[in-house]
Structures are given as structure tokens and as C-alpha cells.
Rosetta silent file (secondary structure, phi, psi, omega in degrees, C-alpha in Angstrom):
SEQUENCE: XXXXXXXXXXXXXXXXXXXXXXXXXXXXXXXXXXXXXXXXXXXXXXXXXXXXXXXXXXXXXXXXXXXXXXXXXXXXXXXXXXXXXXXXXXXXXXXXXXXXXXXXXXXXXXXXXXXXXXXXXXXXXXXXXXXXXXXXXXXXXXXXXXXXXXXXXXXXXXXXXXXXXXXXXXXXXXXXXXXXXXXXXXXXXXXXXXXXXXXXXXXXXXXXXXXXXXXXXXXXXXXXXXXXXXXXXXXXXXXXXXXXXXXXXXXXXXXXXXXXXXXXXXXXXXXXXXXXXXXXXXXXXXXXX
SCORE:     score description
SCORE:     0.000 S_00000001
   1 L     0.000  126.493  178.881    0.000    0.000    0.000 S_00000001
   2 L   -65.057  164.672  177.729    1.476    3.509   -1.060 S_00000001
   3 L   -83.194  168.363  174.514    1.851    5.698    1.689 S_00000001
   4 L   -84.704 -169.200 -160.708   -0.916    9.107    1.365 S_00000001
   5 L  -115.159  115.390 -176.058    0.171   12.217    0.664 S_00000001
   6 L   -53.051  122.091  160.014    0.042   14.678    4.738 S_00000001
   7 L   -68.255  141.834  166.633   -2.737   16.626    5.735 S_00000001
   8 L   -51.229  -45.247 -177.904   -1.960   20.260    7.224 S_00000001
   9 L   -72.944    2.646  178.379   -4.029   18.710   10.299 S_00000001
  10 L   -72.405  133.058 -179.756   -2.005   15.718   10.296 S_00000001
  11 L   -33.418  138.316  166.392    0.724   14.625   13.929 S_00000001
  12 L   -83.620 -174.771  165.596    3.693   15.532   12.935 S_00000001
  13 L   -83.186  -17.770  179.288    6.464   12.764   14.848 S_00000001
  14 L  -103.398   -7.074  168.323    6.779   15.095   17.648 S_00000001
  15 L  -111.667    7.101  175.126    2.964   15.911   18.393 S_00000001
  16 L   -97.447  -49.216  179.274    2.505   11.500   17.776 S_00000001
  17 L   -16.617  -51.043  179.049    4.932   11.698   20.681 S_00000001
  18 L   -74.558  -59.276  178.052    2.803   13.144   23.054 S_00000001
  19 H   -86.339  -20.659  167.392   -0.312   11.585   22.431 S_00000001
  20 H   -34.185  -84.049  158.558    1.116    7.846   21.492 S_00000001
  21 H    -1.051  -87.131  179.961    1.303    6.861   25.025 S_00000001
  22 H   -57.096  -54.068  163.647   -2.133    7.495   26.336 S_00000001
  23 H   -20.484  -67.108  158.578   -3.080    6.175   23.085 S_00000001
  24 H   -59.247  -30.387  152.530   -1.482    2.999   23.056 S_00000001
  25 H   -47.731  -50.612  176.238   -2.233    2.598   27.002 S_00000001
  26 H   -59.654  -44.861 -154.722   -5.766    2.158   25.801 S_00000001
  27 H   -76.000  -44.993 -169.536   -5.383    0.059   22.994 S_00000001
  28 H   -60.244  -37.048  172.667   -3.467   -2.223   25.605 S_00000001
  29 H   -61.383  -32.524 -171.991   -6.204   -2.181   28.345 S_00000001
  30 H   -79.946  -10.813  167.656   -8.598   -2.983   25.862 S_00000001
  31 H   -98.051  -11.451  173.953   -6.874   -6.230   24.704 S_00000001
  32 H   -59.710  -56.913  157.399   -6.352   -7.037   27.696 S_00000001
  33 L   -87.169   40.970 -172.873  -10.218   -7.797   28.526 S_00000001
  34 L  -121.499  166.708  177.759  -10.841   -9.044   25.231 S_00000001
  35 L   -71.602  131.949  173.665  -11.022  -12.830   24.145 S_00000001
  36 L   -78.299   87.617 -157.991   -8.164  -13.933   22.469 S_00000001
  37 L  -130.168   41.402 -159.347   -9.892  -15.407   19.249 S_00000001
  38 L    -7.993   87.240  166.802   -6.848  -14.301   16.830 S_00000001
  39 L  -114.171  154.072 -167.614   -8.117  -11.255   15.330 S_00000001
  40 L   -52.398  164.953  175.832   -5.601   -9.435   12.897 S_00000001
  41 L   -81.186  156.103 -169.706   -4.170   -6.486   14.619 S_00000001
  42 L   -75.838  170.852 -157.756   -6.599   -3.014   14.768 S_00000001
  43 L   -70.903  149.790 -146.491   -6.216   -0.286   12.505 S_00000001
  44 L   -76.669  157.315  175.445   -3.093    1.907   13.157 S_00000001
  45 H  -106.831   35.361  158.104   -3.917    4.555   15.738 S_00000001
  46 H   -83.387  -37.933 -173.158   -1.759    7.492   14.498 S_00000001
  47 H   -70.568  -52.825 -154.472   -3.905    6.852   11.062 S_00000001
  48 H   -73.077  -72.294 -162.432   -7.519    6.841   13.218 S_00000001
  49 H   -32.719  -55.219 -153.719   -5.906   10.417   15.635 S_00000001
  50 H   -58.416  -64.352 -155.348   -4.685   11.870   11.889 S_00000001
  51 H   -91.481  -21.626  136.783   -8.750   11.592   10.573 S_00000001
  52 H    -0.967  -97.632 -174.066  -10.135   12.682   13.987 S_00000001
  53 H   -57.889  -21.178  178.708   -8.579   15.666   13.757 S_00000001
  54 H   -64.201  -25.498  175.727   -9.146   16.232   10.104 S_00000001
  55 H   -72.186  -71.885 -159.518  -12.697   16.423   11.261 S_00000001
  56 H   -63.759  -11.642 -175.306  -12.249   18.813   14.293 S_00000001
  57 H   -90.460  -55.929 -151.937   -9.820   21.202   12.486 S_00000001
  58 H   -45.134  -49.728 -178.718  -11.449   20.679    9.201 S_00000001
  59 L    86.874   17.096 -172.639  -15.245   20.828   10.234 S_00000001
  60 L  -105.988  167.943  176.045  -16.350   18.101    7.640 S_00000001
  61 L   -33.844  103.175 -171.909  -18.796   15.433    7.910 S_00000001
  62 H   -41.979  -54.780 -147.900  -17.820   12.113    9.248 S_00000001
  63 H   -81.070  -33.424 -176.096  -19.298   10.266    6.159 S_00000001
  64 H  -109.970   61.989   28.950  -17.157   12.477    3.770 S_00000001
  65 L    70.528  128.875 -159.338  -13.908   11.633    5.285 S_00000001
  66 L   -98.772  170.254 -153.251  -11.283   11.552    2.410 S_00000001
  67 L  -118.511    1.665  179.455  -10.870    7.465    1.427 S_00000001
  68 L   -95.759   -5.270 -170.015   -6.809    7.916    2.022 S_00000001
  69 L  -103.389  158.068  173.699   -8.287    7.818    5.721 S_00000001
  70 L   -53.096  176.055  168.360   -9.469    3.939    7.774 S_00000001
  71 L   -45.463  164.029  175.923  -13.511    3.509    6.751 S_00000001
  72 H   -89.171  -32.997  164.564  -15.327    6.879    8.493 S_00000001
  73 H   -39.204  -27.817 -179.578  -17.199    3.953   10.441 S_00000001
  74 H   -83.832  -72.396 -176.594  -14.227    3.051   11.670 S_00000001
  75 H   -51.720  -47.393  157.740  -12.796    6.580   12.863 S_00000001
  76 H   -58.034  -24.809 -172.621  -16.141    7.587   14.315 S_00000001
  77 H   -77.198  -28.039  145.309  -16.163    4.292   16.130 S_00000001
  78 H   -13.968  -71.560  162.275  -12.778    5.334   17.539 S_00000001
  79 H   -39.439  -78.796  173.616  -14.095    8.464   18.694 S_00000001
  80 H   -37.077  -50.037  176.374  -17.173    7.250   20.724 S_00000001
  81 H    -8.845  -93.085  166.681  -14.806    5.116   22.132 S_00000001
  82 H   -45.737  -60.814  153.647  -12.264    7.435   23.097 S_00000001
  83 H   -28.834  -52.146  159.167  -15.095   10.256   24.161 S_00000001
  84 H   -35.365  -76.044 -149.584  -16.454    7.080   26.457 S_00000001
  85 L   -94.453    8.086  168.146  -13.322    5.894   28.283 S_00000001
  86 L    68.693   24.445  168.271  -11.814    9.726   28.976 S_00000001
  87 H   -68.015  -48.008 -155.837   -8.982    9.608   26.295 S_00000001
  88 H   -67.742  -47.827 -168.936   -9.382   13.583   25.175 S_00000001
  89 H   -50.453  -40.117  172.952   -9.641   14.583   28.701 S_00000001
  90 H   -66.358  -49.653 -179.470   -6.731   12.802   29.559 S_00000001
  91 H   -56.290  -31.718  170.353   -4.383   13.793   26.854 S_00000001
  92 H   -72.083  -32.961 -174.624   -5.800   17.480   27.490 S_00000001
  93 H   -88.052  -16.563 -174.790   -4.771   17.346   31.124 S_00000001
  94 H   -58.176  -55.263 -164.131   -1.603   15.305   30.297 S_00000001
  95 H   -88.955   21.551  144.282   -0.288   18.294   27.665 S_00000001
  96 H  -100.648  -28.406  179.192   -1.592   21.064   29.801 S_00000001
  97 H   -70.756  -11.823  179.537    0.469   20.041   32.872 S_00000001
  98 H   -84.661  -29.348  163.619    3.412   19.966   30.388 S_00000001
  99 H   -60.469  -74.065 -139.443    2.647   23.691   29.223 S_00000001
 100 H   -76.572  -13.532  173.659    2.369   25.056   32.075 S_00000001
 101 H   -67.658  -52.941 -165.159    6.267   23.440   33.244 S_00000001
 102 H   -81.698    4.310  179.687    7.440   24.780   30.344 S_00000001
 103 L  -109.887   56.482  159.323    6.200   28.379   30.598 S_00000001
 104 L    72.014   -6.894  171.309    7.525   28.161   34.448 S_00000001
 105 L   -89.263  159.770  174.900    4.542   27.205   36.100 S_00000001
 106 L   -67.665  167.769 -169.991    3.528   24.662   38.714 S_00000001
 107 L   -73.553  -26.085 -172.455    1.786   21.876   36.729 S_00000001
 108 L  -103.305  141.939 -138.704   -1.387   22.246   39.104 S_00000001
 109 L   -86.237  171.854  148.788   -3.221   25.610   38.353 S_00000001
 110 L  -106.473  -11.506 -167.909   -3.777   28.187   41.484 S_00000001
 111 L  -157.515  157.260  165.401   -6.321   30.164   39.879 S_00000001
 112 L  -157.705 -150.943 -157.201   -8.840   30.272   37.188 S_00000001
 113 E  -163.030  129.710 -170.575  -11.392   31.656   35.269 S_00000001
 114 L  -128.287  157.185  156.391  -15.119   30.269   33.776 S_00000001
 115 L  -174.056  172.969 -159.786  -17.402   31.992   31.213 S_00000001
 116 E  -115.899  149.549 -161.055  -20.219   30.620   28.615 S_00000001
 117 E  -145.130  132.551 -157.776  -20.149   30.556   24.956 S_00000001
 118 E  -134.793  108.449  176.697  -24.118   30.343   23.314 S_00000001
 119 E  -128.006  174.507 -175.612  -23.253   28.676   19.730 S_00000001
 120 E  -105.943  151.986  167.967  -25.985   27.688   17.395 S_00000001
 121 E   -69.176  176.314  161.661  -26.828   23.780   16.256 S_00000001
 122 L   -98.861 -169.845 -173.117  -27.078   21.756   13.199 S_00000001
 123 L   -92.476    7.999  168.421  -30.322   20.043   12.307 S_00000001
 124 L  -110.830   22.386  163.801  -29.333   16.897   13.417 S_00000001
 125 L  -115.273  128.246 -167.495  -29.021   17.648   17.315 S_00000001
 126 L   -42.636  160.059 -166.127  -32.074   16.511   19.068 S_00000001
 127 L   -69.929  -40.411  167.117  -34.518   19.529   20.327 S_00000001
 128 L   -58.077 -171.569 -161.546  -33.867   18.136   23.747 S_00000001
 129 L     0.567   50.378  133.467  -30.782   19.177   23.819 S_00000001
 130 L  -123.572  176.316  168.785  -31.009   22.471   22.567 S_00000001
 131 L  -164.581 -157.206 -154.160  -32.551   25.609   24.167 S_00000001
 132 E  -151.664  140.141  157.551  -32.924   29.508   23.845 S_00000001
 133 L  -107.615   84.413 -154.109  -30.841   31.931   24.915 S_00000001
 134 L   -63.696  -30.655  172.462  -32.993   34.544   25.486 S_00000001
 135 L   -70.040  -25.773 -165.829  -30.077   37.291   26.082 S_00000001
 136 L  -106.700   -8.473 -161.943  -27.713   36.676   23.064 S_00000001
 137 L    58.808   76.099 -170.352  -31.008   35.120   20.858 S_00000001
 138 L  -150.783  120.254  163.979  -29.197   32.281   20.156 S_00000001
 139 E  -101.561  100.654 -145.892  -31.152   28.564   19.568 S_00000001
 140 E   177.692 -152.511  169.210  -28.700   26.214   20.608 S_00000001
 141 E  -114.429  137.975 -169.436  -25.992   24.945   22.704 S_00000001
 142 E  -125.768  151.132  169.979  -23.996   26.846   25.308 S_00000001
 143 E  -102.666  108.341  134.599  -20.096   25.964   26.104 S_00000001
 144 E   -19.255   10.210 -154.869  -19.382   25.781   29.573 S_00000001
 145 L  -119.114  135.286 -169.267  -15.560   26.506   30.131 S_00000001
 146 E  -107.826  164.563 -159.563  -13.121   27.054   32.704 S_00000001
 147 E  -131.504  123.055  169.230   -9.560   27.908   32.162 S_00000001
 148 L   -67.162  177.311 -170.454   -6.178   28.326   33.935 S_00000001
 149 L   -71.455    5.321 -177.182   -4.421   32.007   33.684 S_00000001
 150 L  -104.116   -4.688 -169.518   -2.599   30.668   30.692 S_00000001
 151 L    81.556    9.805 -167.168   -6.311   30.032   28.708 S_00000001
 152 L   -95.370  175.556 -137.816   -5.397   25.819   28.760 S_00000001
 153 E  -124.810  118.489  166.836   -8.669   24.383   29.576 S_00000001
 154 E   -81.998  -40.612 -172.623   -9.473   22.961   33.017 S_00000001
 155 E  -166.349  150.366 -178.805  -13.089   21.316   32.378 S_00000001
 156 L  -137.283  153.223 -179.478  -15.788   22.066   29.935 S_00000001
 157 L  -144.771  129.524  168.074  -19.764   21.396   30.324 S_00000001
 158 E  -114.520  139.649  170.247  -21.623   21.598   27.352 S_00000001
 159 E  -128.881 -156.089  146.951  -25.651   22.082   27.847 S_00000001
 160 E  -101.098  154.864 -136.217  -28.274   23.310   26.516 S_00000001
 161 L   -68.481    2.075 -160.898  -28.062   27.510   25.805 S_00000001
 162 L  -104.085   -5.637 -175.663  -31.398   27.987   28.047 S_00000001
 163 L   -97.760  142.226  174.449  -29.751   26.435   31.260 S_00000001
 164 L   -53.679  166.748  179.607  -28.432   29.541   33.170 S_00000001
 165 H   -62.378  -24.486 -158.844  -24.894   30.474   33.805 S_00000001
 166 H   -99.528  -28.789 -171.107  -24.711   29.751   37.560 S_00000001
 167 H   -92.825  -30.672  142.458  -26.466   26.520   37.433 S_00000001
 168 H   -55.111  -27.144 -167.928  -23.469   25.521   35.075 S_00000001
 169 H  -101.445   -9.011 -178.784  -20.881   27.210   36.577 S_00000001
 170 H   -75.440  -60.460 -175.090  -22.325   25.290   40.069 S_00000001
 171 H   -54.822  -52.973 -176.074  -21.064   21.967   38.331 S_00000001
 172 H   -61.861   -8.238  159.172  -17.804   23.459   37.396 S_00000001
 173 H  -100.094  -11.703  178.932  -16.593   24.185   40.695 S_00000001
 174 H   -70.123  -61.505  176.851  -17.764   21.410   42.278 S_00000001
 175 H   -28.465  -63.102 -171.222  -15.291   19.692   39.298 S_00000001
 176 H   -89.078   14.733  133.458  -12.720   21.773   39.931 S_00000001
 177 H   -40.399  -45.257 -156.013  -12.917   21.362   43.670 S_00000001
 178 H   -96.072  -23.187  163.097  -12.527   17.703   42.961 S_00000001
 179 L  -129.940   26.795  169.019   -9.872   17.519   40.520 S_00000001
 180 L  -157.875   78.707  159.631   -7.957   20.631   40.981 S_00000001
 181 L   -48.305  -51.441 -171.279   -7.296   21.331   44.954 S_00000001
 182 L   -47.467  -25.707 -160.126   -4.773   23.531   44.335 S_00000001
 183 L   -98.484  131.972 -149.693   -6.826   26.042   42.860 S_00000001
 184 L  -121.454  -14.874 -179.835   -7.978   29.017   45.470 S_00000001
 185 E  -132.331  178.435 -164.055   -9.181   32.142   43.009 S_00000001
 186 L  -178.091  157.576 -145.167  -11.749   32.171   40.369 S_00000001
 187 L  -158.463  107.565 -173.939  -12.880   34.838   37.863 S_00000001
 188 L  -152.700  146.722  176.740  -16.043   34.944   36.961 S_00000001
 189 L   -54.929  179.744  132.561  -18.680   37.618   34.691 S_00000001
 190 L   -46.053   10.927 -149.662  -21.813   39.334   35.636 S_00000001
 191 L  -102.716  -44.796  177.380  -23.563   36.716   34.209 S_00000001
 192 L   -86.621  119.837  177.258  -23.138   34.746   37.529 S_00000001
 193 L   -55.055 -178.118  177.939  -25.008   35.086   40.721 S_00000001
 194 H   -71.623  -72.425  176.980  -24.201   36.100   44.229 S_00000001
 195 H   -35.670   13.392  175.221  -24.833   32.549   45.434 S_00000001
 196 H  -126.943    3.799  156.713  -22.123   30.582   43.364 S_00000001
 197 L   -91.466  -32.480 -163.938  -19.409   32.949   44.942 S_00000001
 198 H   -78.162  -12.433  168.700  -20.976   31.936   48.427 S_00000001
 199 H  -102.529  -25.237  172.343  -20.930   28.469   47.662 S_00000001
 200 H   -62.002   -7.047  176.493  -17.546   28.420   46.142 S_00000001
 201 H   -93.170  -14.629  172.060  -16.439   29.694   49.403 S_00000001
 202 H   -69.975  -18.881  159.533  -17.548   26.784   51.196 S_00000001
 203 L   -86.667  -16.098  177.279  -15.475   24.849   48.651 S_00000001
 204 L    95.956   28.598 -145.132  -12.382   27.088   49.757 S_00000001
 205 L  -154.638  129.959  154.025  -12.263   29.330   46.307 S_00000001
 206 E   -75.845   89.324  178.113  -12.308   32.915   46.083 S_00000001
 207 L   -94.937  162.519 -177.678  -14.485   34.042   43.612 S_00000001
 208 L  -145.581  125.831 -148.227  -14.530   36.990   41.979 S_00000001
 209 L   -95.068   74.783 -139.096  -17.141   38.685   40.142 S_00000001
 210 L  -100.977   98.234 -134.429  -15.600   41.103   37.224 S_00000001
 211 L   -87.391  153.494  162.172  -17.979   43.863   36.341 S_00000001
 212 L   -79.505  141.606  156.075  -18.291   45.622   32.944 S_00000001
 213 L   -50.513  159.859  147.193  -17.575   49.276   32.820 S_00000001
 214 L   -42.825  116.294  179.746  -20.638   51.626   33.000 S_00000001
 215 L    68.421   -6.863  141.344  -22.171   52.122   29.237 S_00000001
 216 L   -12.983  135.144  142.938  -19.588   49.516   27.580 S_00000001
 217 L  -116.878  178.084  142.107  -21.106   48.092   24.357 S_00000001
 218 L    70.125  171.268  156.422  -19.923   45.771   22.318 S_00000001
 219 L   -59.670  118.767 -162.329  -16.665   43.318   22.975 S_00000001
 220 L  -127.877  122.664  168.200  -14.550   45.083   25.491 S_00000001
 221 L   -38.388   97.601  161.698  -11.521   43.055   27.398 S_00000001
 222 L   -47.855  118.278  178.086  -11.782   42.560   31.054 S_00000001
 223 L   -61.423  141.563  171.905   -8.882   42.341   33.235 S_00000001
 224 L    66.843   14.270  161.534   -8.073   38.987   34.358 S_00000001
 225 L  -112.709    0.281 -177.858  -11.171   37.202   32.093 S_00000001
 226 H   -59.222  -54.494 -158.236   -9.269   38.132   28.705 S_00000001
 227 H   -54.826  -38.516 -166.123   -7.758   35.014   29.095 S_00000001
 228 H   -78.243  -18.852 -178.109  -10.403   32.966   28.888 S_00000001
 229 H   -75.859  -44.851  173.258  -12.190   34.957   25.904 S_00000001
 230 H   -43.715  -42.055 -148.882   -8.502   34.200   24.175 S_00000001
 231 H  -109.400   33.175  151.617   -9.041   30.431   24.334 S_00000001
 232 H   -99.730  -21.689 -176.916  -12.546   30.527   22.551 S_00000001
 233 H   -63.897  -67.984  158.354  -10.740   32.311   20.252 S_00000001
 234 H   -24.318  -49.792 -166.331   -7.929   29.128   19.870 S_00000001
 235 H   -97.189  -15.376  153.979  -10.717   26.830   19.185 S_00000001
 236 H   -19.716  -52.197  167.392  -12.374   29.005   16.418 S_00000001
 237 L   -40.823  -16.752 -149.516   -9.387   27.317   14.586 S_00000001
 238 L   -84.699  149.772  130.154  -11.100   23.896   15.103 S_00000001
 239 L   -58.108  -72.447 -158.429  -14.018   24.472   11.897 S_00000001
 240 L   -38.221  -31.216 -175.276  -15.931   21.509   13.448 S_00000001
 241 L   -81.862  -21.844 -157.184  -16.729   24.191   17.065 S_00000001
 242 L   -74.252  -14.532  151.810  -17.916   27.034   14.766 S_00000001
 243 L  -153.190  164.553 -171.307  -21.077   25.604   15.409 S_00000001
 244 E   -85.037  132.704 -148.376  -22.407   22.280   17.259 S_00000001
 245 L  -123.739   10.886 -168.098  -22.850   19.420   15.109 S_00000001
 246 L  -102.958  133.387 -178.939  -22.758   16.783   17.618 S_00000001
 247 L   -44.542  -64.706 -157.180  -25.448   14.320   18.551 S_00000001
 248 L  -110.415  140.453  157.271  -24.610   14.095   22.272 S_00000001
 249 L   -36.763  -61.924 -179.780  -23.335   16.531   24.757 S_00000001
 250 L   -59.095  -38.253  178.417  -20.398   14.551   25.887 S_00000001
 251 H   -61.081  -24.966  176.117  -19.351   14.351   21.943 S_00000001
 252 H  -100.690   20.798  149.327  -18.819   18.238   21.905 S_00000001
 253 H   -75.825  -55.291 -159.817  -16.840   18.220   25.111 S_00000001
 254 H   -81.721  -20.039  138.302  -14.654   15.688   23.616 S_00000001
 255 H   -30.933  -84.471  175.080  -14.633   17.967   20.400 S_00000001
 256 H   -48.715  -20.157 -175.195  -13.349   20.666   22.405 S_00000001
 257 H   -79.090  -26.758 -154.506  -10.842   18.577   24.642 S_00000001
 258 H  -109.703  -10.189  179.204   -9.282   17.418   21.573 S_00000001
 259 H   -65.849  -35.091 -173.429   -9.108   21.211   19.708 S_00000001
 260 H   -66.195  -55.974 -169.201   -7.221   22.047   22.812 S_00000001
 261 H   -45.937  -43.805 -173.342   -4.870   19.041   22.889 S_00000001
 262 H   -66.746  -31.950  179.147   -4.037   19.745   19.137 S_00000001
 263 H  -111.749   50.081  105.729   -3.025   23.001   19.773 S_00000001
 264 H   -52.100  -41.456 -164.254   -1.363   22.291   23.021 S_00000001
 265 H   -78.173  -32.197 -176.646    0.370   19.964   21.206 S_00000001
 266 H   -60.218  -65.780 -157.719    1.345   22.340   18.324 S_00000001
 267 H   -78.319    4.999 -134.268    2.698   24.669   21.259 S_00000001
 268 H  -137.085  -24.729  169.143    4.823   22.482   23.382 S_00000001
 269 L  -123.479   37.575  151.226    6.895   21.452   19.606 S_00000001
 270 L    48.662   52.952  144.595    6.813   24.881   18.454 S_00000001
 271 L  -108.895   15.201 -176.564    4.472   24.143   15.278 S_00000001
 272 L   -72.645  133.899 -155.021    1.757   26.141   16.238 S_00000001
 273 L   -97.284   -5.327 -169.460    0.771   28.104   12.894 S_00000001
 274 L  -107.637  178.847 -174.009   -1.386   30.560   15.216 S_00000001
 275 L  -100.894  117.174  174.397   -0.541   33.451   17.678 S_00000001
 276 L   -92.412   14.108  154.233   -0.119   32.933   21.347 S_00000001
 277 L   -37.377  147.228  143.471    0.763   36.790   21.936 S_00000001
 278 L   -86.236   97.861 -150.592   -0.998   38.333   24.216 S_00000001
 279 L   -42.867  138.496 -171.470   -3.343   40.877   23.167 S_00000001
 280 L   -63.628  128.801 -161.052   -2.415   44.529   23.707 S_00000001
 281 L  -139.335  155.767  175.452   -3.865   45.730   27.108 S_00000001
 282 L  -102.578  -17.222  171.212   -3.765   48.730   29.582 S_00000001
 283 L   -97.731   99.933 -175.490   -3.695   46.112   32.360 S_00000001
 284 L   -94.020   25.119  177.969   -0.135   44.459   32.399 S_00000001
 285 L   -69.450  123.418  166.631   -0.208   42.886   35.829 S_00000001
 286 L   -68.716  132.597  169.578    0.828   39.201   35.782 S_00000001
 287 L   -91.520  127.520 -154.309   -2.010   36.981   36.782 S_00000001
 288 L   -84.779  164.824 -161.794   -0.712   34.719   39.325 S_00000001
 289 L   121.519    0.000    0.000   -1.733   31.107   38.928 S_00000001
């Protein structure tokens, strides 16, 4: 079999690096419970990761899948899998604790930052799972996500756009109470009531509520939430997030877990084709965390 010809969204050898491991951990647990009835070995998984992402950066259709790729039956089954068993998450927390060592930080976060993202569906995600977002007018899905001070992505909740902010933002600190001790601050919009800083203090987290100026329109940065506006920005690259095309909630978490990992991964071998500057600001204060 010739070899294909590389996708721009394809691993490089130094982003296969990263993710091989967890990768290959799986495939081994999973033979592991399985009957030994000599079936041929499974399809390679750098080839199944490679058409993955060709979906999430790409945005196309599982069924239209380029044929230099395994079956799309195959590659979606892959997914579901992976989305099941807590591959993206892991490889997102593995390659965020590796970021943050290499920009000088401790691996576990101290501080963070949540806000909501109102995108609209396709026609094949069920009505149950959508809603209305009566402030932005948006019929749809809303992204959940919180973020360390660097914008890498602690936990995402996708709902539907009609459940409030605070009733989302409830789950996500109870999350990151549970799998990030370390962290002691919080950030949070106007969007979120006074009772989610009072419960987060009972969790041991400082929240903090970060007001618009008086008579703002429009997009205007906020100090110490910029960050987090930055990493909706990051996954714009992904085509597949500019809107939600996914059956099930948990598949457009694991969408997003894996836009991050790819461009985690991109930054950590210095291929990232996009800009990690930090946007020009009047507040230059390092945010600790």
C-alpha cells in the first residue's frame, strides 16, 4: 500500500509523541479484557488520531472523510470510544500540565477563570438538547468553560443555551474542587449570581465577580477574564466548534478537549501556525496562577 500524501491537520512525529502513550495505554487495556480469538491487529492509531482531527480542524462530515483515511465507520467508532473511556480529557490534562512546566509554572493551576459561549446547532441535534438563549437570541448549545491564567482548559460542560450560567458554573466548581485542589481564586462575569461565589467559598475558592464598565457596548476586554475569551478564540481554529454538530453533549466536550490538545500539542513542539501573543492591554499585571 502507497503511503498518502500529509494533511496540514495531520501529527507531525513530535505531536505523535505526546499523544502515542495514552493512546497505546488504551489500545493495551482494551486487549487485555478481550477474548483472544486471533483477530488481525486493529487499525493503526496514528492513522484513526490523523482523521479525527481532520474532522475537528477541518469541520467536515464524518461520512465524507477523504478514502486515504481507515472507513469513516471506523474513525467515528474510535471516537465514541475514546469520548467514552476519557482519552481527550486525559491527553488534554496530560499536555496542559506539560505547558504550564514549560512556561515556568507549577503543573497544578492556582487560579482560574469560567465563562459561557451560546453557539448555534445543526439540524441533526435533538430539540432536547437544545434551548434559547434569550439574552444573546441564540437557539442552541452553550459551552461551559473554565480555564487556567494561561487560557489551557481545566473542564468544559456543554448544555443546553437555556440552562443559566450559575447553574453551570455550580457543576464546574464542584469539578474543579474535585480535581484541581490547588486552585484558590476564580474569575467569573456578571452573568453569575451572588450565590455561586458563596458556595464556592464553602469549597475554599475565592471568587470573583468582574464587572463591565458603565455604558460599555460591544466586545470590550476585562482584566483577568481576557484570558479565557482568548481560548474561545484558539478553538475558532477547530471548523468543526464554529457551530455544534454533535449528537450528544459529551461528543462536543470531547470535540473541544481534543481542539485544545491539538493546539497544546502544536505549542509544546513549536508548530503552532497561530498566535499565542498576548493581546495589547492597559492592564499588564501578571495573573498569578
Amino acid at each position: 500500500m502507497t503511503e498518502r500524501r500529509p494533511y496540514p491537520s495531520d501529527l507531525s512525529d513530535a505531536r505523535w509523541a505526546l499523544v502515542e502513550p495514552v493512546l497505546s495505554a488504551w489500545r493495551a487495556e482494551r486487549r487485555r479484557h478481550a477474548l483472544n480469538i486471533g483477530r488481525p491487529p486493529g487499525h493503526d492509531l496514528r492513522e484513526i488520531m490523523n482523521a479525527i482531527l481532520y474532522v475537528d480542524r477541518t469541520g467536515v462530515q464524518w461520512r465524507y472523510l477523504p478514502h486515504d483515511f481507515p472507513p469513516w465507520e471506523t474513525v467515528y467508532g474510535y471516537f465514541a470510544k475514546w469520548e467514552k473511556g476519557g482519552v481527550f480529557d486525559q491527553l488534554n490534562g496530560l499536555l496542559r500540565e506539560l505547558v504550564r512546566q514549560k512556561e515556568g509554572r507549577n503543573a497544578s493551576p492556582s487560579a482560574c477563570v469560567i465563562d459561557a459561549q451560546s453557539v448555534k446547532t445543526s439540524t441533526n441535534v435533538p430539540l432536547s438538547g437544545q434551548g434559547i438563549d434569550a439574552g444573546k437570541k441564540i437557539v442552541g448549545r452553550k459551552r461551559n468553560i473554565v480555564t487556567d491564567t494561561l487560557g489551557l482548559l481545566l473542564a468544559v460542560l456543554v448544555t443546553a443555551a437555556s440552562v443559566q450560567d450559575s447553574v453551570a458554573g455550580t457543576q464546574l466548581i464542584d469539578h474543579v474542587a474535585a480535581t484541581h485542589s490547588t486552585v484558590r481564586k476564580v474569575w467569573v462575569d456578571g452573568g453569575y449570581r451572588r450565590h455561586l461565589v458563596e458556595h464556592a467559598a464553602t469549597l475554599g475558592i475565592d471568587m470573583e465577580i468582574v464587572q463591565r464598565m458603565p455604558g460599555t457596548r460591544g466586545f470590550t476586554p476585562l482584566p483577568k477574564r481576557w484570558t479565557v475569551e482568548r481560548t474561545y478564540g484558539w478553538l475558532m481554529f477547530h471548523r468543526r466548534l464554529a457551530r455544534d454538530y454533535e449528537t450528544l453533549p459529551a461528543r462536543s466536550e470531547a470535540m473541544i478537549h481534543l481542539a485544545m490538545t491539538d493546539l497544546m500539542a502544536r505549542r509544546l513542539t513549536g508548530e503552532n501556525a497561530i498566535s499565542w501573543r498576548d493581546p495589547t492591554s492597559t492592564d499588564q499585571t501578571p495573573i498569578p496562577g
